[in-house]
C-alpha positions as CSV (number, residue, x, y, z in Angstrom):
1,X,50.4,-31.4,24.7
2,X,46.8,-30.0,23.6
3,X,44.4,-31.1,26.3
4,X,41.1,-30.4,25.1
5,X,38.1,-29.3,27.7
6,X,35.6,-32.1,28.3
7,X,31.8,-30.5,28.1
8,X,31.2,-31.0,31.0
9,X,33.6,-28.4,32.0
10,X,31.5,-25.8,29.9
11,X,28.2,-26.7,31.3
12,X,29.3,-26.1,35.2
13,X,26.5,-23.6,36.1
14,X,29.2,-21.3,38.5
15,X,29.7,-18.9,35.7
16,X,32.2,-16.6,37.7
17,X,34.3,-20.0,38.0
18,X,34.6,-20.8,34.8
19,X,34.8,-16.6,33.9
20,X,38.0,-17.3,36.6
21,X,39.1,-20.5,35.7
22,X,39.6,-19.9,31.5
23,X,42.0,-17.0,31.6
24,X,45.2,-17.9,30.4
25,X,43.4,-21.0,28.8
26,X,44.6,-21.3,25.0
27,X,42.0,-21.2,22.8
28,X,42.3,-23.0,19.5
29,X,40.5,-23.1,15.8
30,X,40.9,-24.6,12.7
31,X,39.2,-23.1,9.5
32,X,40.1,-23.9,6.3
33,X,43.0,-26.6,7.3
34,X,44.6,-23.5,8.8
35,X,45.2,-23.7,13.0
36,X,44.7,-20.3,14.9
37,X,45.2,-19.8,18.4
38,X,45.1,-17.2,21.3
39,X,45.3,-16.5,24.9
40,X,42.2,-16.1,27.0
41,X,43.5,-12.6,28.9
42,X,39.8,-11.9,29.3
43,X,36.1,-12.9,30.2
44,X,32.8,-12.0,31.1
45,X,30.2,-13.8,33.8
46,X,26.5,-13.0,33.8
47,X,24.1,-15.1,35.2
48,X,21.1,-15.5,32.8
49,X,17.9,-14.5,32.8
50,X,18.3,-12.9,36.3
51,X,21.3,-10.9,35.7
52,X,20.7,-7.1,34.6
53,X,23.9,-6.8,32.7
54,X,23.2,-10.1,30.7
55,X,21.5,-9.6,27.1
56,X,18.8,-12.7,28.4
57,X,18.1,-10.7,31.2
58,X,14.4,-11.3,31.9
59,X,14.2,-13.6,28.8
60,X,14.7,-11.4,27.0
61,X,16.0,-12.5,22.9
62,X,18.2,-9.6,21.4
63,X,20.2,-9.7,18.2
64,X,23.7,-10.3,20.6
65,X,21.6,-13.7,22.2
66,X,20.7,-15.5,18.7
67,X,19.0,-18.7,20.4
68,X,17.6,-17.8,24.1
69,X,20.7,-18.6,25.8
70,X,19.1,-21.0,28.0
71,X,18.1,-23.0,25.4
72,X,21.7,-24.0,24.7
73,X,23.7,-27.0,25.7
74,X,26.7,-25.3,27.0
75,X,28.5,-21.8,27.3
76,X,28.7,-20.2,24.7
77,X,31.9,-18.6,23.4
78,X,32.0,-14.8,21.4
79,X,36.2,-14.1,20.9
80,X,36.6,-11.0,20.4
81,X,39.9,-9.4,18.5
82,X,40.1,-5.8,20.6
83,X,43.7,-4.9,19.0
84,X,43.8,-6.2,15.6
85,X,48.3,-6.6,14.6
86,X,49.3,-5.5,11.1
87,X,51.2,-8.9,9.7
């Protein structure tokens, strides 16, 4: 059974939890009618504004941020295919 994440899941501020807690998660889309899904076998944590590795660090609004970042709602998620499979 798919059991989707409430938002309030997403909107926990203990980023290295959730970083923790959605590997292995599965990930699902739809686009078109057509269902795609994939493992979470990897994540990031950075903590805003205050974190030197984040691209919001010091409020900062880069091309990678779109929207400051704490002007959104929840999390926000950027999958990212590192090993694309020939079909």
């Amino acid at each position: 059974m798919i059991m989707k994440l409430p938002e309030t899941y997403y909107t926990n501020p203990d980023t290295l939890f959730l970083a923790k807690d959605l590997l292995g998660k599965i990930l699902y889309t739809c686009s078109d009618g057509n269902i795609s899904a994939g493992i979470i076998v990897e994540t990031e944590a950075y903590g805003g504004i205050s974190d030197q590795a984040s691209h919001a660090y010091g409020g900062r609004r880069t091309g990678r941020t779109g929207n400051h970042v704490s002007e959104r709602r929840c999390r926000v998620c950027l999958p990212v295919l590192w090993h694309p499979l020939p079909f």
